[in-house]
Short mmCIF file of the C-alpha atoms (twelve columns), coordinates in Angstrom:
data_MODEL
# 
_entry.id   MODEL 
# 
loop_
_atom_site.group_PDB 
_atom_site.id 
_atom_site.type_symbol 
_atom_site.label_atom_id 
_atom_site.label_alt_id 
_atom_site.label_comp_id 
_atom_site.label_asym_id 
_atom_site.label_seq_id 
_atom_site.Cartn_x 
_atom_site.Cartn_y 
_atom_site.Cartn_z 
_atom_site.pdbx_PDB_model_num 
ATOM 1   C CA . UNK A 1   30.131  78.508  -50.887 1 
ATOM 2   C CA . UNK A 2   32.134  75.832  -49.485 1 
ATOM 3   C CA . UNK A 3   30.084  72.280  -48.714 1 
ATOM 4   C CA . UNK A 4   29.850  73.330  -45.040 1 
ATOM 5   C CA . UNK A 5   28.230  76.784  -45.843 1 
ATOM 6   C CA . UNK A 6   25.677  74.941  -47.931 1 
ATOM 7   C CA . UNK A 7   25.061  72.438  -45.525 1 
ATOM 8   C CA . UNK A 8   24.634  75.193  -42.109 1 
ATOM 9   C CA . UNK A 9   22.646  77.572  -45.307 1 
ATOM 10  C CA . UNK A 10  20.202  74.156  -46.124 1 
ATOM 11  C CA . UNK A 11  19.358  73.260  -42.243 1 
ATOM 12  C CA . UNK A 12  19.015  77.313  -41.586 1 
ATOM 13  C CA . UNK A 13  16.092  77.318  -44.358 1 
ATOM 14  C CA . UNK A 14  14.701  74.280  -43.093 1 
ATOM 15  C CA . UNK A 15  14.084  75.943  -39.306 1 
ATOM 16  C CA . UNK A 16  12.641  79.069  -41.473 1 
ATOM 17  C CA . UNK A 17  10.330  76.202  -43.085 1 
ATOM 18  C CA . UNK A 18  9.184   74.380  -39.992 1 
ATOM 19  C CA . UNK A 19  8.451   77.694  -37.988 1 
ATOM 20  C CA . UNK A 20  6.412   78.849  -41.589 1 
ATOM 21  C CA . UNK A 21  4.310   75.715  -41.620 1 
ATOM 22  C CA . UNK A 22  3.397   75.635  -37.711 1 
ATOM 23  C CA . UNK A 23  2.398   79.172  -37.761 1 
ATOM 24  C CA . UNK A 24  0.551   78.716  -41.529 1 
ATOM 25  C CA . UNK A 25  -1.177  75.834  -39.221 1 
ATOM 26  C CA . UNK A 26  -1.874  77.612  -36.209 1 
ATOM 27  C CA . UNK A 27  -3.119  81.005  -38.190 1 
ATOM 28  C CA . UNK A 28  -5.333  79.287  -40.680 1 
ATOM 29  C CA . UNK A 29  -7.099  77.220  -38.073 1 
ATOM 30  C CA . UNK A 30  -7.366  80.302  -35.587 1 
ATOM 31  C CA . UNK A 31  -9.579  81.693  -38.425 1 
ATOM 32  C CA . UNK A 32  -11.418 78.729  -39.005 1 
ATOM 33  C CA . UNK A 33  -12.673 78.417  -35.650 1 
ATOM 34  C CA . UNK A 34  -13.680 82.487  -35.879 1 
ATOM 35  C CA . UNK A 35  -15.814 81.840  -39.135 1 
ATOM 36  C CA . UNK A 36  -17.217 78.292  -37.133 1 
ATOM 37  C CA . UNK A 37  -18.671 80.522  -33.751 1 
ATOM 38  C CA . UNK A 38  -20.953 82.973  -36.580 1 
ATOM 39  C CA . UNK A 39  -21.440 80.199  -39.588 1 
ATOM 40  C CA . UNK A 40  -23.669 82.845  -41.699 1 
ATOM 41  C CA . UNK A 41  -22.058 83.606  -44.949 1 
ATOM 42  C CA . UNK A 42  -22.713 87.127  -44.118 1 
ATOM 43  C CA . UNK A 43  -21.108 87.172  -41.260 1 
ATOM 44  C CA . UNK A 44  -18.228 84.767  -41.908 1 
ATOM 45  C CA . UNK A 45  -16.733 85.524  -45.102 1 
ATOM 46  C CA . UNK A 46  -13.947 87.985  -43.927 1 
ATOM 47  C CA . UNK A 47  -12.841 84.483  -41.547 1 
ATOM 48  C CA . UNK A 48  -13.153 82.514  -44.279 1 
ATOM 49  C CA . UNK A 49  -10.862 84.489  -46.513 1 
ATOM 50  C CA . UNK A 50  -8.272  85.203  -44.195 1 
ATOM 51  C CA . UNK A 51  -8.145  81.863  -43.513 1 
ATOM 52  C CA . UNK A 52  -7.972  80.336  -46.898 1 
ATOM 53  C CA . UNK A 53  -5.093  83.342  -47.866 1 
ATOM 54  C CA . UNK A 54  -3.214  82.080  -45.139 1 
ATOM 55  C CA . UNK A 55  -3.290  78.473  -45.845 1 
ATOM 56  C CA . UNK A 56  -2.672  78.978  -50.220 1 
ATOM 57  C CA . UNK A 57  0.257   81.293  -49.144 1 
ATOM 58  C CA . UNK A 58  1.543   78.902  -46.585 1 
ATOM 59  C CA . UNK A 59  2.054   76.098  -48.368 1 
ATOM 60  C CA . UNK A 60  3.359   77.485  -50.971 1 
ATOM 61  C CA . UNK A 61  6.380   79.290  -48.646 1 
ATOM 62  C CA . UNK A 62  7.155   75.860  -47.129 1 
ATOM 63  C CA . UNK A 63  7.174   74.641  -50.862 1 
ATOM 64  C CA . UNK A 64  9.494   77.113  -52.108 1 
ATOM 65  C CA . UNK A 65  11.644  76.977  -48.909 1 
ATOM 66  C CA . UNK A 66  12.121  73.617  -48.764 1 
ATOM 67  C CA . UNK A 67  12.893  72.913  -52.755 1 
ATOM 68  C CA . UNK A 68  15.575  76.497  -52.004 1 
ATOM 69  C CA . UNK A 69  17.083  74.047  -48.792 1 
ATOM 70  C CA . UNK A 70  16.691  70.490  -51.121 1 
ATOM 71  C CA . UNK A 71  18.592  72.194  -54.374 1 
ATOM 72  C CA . UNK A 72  21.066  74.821  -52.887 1 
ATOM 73  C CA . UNK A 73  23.550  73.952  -54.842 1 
ATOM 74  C CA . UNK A 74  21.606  74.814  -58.254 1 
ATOM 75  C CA . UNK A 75  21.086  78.517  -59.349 1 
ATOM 76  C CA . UNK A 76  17.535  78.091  -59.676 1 
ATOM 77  C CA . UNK A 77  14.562  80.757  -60.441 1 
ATOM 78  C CA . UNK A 78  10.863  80.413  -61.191 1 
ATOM 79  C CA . UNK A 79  8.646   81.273  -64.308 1 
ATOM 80  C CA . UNK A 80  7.020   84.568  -63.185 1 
ATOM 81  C CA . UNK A 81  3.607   83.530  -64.788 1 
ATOM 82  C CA . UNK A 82  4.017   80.273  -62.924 1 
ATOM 83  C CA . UNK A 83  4.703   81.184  -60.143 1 
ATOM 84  C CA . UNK A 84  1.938   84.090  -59.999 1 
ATOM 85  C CA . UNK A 85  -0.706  81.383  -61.174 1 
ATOM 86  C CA . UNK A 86  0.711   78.808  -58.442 1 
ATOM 87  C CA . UNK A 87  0.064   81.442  -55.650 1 
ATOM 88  C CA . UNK A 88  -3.165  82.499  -56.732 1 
ATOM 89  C CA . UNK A 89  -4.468  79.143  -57.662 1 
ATOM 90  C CA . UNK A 90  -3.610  77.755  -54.041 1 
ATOM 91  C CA . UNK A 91  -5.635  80.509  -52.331 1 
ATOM 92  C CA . UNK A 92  -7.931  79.683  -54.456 1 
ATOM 93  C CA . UNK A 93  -8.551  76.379  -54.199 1 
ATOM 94  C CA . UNK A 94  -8.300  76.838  -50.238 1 
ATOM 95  C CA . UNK A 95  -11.522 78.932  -50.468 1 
ATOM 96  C CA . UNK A 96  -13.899 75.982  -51.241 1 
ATOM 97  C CA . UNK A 97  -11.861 73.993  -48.266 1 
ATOM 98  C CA . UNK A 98  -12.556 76.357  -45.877 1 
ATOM 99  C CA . UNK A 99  -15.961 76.721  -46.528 1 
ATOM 100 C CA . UNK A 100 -16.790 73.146  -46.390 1 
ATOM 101 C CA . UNK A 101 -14.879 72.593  -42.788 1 
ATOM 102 C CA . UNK A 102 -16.424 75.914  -41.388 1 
ATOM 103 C CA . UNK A 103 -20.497 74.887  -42.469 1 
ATOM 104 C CA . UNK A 104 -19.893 71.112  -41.453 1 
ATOM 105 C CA . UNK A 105 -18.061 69.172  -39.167 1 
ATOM 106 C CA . UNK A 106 -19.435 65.521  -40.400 1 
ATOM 107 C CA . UNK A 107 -17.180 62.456  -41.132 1 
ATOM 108 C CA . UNK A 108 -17.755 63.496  -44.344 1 
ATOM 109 C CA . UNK A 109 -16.503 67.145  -44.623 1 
ATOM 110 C CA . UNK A 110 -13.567 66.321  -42.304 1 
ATOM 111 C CA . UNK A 111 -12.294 63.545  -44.695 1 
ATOM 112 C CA . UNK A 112 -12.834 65.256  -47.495 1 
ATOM 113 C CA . UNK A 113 -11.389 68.170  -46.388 1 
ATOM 114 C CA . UNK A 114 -8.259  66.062  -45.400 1 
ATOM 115 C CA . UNK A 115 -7.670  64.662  -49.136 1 
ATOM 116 C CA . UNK A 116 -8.199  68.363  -50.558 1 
ATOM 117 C CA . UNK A 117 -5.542  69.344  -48.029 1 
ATOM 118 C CA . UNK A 118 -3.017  66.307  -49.047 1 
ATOM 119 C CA . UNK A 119 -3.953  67.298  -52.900 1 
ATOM 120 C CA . UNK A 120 -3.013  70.935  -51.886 1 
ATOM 121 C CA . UNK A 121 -0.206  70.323  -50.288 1 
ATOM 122 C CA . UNK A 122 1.752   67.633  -52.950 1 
ATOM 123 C CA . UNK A 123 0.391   69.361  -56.180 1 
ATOM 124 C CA . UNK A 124 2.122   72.670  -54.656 1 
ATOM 125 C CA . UNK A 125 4.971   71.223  -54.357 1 
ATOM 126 C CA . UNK A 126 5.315   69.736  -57.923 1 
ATOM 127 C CA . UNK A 127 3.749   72.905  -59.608 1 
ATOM 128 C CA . UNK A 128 6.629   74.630  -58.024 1 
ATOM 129 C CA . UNK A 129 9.139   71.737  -59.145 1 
ATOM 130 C CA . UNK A 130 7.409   72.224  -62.808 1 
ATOM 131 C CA . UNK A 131 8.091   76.398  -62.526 1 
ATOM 132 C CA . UNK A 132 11.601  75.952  -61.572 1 
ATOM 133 C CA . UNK A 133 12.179  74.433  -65.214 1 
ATOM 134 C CA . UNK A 134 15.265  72.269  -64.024 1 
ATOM 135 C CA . UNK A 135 17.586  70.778  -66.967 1 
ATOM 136 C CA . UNK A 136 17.701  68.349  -68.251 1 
ATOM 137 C CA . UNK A 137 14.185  67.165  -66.512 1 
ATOM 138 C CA . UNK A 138 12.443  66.028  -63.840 1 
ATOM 139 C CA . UNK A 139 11.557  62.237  -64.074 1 
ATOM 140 C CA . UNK A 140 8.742   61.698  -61.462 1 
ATOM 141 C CA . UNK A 141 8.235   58.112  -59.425 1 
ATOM 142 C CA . UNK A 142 4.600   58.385  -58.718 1 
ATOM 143 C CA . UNK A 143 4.838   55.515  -55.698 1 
ATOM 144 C CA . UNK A 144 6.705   57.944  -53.720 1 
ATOM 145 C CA . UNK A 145 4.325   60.824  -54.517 1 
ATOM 146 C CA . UNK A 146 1.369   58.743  -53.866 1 
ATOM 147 C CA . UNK A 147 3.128   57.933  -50.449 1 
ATOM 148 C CA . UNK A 148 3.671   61.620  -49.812 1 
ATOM 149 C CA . UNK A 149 -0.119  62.275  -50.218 1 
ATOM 150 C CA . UNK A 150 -1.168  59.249  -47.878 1 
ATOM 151 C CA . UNK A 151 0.908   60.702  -45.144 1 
ATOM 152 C CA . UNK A 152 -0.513  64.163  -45.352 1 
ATOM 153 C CA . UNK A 153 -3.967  62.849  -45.539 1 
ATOM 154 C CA . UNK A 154 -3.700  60.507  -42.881 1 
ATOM 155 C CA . UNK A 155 -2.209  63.455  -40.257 1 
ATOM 156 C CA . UNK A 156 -4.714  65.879  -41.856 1 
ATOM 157 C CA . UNK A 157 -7.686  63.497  -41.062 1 
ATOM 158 C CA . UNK A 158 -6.272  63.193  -37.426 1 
ATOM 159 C CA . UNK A 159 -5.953  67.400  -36.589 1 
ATOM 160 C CA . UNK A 160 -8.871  68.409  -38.307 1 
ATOM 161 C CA . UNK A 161 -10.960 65.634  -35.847 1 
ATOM 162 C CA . UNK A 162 -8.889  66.962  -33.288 1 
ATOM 163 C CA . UNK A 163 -9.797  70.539  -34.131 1 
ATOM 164 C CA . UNK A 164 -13.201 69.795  -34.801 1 
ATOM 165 C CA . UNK A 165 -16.270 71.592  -33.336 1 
ATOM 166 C CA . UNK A 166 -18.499 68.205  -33.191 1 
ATOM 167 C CA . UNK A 167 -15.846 66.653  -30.586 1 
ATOM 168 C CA . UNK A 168 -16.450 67.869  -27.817 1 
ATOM 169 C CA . UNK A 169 -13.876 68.827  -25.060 1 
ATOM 170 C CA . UNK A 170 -14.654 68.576  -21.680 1 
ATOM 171 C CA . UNK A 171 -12.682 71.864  -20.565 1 
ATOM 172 C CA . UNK A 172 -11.113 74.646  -22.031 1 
ATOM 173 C CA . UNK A 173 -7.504  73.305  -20.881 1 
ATOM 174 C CA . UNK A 174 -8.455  69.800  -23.334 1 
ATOM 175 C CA . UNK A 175 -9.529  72.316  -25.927 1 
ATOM 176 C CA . UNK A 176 -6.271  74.237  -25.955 1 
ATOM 177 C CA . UNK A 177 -3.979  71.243  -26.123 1 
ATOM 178 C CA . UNK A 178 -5.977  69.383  -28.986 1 
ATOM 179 C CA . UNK A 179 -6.145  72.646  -31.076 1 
ATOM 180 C CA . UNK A 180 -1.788  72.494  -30.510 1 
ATOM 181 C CA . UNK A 181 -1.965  69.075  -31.387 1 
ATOM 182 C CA . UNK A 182 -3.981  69.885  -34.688 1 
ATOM 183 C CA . UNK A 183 -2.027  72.904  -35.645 1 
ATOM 184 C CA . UNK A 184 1.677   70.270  -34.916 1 
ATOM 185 C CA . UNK A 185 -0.295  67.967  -37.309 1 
ATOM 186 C CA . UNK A 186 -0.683  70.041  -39.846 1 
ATOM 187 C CA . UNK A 187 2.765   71.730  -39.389 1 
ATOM 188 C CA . UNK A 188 4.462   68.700  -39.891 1 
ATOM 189 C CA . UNK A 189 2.363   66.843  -42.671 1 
ATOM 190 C CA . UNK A 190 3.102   69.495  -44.660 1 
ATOM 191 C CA . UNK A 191 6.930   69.194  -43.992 1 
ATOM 192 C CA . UNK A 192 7.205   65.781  -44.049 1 
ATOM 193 C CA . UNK A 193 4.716   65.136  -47.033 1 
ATOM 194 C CA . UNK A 194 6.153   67.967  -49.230 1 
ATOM 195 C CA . UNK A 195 10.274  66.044  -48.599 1 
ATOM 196 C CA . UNK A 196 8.768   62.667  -49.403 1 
ATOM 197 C CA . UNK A 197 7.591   64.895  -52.955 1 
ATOM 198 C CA . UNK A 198 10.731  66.026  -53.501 1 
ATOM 199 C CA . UNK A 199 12.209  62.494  -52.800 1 
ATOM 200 C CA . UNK A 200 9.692   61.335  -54.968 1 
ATOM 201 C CA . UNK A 201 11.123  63.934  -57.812 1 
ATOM 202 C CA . UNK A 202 15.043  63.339  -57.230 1 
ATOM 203 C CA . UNK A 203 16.631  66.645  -57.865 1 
ATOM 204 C CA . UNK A 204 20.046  65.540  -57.038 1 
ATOM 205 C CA . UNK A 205 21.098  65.026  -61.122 1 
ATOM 206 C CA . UNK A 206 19.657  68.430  -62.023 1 
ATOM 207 C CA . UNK A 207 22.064  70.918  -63.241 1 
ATOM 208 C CA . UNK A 208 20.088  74.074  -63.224 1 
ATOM 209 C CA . UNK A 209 16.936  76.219  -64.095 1 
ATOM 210 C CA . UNK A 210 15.640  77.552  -67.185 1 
ATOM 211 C CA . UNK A 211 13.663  80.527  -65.351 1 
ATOM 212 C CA . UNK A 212 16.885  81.323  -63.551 1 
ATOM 213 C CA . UNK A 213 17.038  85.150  -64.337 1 
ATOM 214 C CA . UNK A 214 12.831  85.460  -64.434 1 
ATOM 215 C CA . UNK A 215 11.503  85.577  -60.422 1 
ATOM 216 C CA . UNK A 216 15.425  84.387  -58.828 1 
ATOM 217 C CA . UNK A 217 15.339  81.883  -55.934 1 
ATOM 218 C CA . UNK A 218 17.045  84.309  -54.143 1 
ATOM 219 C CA . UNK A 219 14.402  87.058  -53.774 1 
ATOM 220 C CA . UNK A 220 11.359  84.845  -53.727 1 
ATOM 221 C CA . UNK A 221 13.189  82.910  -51.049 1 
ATOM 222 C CA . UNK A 222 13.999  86.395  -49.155 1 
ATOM 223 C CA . UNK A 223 10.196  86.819  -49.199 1 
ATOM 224 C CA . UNK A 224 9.442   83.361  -47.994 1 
ATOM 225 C CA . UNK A 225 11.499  83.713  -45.284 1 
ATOM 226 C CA . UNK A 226 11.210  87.056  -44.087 1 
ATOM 227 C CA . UNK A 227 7.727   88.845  -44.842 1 
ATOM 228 C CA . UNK A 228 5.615   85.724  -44.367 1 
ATOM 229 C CA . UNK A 229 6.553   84.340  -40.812 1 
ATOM 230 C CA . UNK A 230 6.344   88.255  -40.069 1 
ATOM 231 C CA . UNK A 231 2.891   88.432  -41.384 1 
ATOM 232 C CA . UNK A 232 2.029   85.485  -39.897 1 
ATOM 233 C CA . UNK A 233 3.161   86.349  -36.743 1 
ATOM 234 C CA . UNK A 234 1.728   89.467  -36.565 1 
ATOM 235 C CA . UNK A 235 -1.897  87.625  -37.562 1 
ATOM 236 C CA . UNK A 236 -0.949  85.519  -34.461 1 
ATOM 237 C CA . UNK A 237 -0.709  88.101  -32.046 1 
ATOM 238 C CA . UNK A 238 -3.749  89.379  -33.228 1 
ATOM 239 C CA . UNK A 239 -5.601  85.966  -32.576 1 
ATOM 240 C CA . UNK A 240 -4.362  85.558  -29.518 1 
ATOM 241 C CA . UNK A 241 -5.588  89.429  -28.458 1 
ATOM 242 C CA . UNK A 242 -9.103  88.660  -29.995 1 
ATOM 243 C CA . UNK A 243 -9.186  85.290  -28.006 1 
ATOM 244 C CA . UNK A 244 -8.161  87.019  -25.092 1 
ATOM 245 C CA . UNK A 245 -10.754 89.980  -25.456 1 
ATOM 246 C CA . UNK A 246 -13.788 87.441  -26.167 1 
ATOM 247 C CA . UNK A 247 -13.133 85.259  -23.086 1 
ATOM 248 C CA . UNK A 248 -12.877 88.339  -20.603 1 
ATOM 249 C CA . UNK A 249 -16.362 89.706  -22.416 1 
ATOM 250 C CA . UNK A 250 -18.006 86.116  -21.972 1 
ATOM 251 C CA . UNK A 251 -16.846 86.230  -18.510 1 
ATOM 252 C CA . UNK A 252 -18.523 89.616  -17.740 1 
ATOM 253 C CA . UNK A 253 -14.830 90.783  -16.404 1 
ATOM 254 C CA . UNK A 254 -15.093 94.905  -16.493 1 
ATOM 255 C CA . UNK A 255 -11.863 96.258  -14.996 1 
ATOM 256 C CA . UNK A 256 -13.070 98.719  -12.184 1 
ATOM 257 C CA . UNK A 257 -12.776 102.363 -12.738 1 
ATOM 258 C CA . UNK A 258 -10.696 104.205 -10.351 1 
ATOM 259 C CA . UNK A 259 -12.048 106.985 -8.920  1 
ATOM 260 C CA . UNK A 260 -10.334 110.387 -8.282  1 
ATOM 261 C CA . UNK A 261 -10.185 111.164 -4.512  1 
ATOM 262 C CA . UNK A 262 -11.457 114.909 -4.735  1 
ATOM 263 C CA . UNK A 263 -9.258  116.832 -2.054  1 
ATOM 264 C CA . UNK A 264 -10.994 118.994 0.140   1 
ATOM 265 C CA . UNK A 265 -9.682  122.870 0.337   1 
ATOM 266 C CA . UNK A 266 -9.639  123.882 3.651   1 
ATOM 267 C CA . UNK A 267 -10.366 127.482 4.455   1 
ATOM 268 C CA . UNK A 268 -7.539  129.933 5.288   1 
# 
């Protein structure tokens, strides 16, 4: 590829990125606020794990996207193991998050949820840097990573308030725009947090991957791009039709049945 193509090929996978880490946002939080209206573990578990799959496999597309638009240059691949314990550990770890912000909605809970989301969200992105096994090494600067997890717990303190329960909107209109401003929060703390990491990491002197020919960048990257914001889509659609079906059977809207007009047979 010439340096153009690699340029217009970098700035195409960061659009795939952004539009990944909005939707991750605006999917996971859609289920968070299912599990909050029925808070029983009984009846909320199914929310909760939806949710918490969505988040651990949403940050770690953005995280493979965005090293994939950082390094294009690089052949680079991933240790299967690694990678396999990376996803599974995130979704993981997400499960205990979700939990906490769907049973409370204290000062508490929403900053601790916040730092679990910043830890989430920079230890991806250097467990992915460590699975790539770039030569001849990564050499960290732990300011700049320290500063990448300040940002993304500062703007994930800020939408989960905003998406909180405990707030208290006056209308459903204020509701609506808060929960867009949480979900743009999140969308971009993950973005901007997960470039200062890679900053933080400087990838520019790195000459290629050892895991190269294990899981290739290529196909993983196919998968981040494609069949998650699909997924994810098709999970927001599927809000949005729930939301739309609970508000017209709080409203007590039943759509009128028409009758057949019976047509009278007149005698010959």
């Amino acid at each position: 590829m010439t340096e153009s193509s690699l340029a217009d090929y970098a700035f195409f996978l960061w659009i795939i990125t952004a539009g990944v880490a909005l939707l991750t946002a605006h999917v996971a939080l859609g289920w968070l606020a299912r599990a909050r209206r029925r808070p029983e573990l009984g009846l909320s578990w199914p929310a909760q794990m939806l949710s918490a799959t969505t988040l651990g496999s949403g940050v770690c597309a953005t995280a493979v996207l965005g090293l994939s638009a950082e390094v294009s240059k690089v052949p680079l691949g991933y240790g299967s193991v690694a990678a396999s314990v990376l996803w599974l550990g995130a979704t993981i770890v997400c499960l205990p998050l979700v939990a906490l912000l769907t049973f409370s909605a204290r000062w508490w809970a929403l900053l601790l949820g916040a730092l679990l989301l910043a830890g989430l969200g920079s230890g991806v992105q250097m467990g992915w840097v460590w699975a790539a096994g770039f030569r001849p090494g990564v050499i960290w600067n732990w300011p700049v990573v320290a500063a990448a997890a300040t940002v993304m717990g500062t703007a994930c303190l800020a939408a989960l308030w905003m998406a909180s329960p405990s707030r208290g909107t006056a209308d459903h209109t204020s509701a609506r725009l808060m929960r867009l401003g949480s979900t743009v929060l999140i969308g971009l703390s993950l973005l901007v947090g997960q470039q200062i990491v890679l900053a933080g990491a400087d990838l520019a002197g790195q000459k290629g991957s050892v895991y190269r020919n294990q899981v290739p960048n290529s196909v993983l990257s196919l998968a981040c791009g494609a069949l998650v914001p699909l997924t994810l889509a098709i999970m927001a659609l599927d809000l949005s039709l729930r939301h739309r079906q609970r508000r017209s059977t709080q409203s007590g809207f039943t759509p009128k049945k028409r009758l057949k007009r019976r047509r009278r047979v007149r005698p010959l």
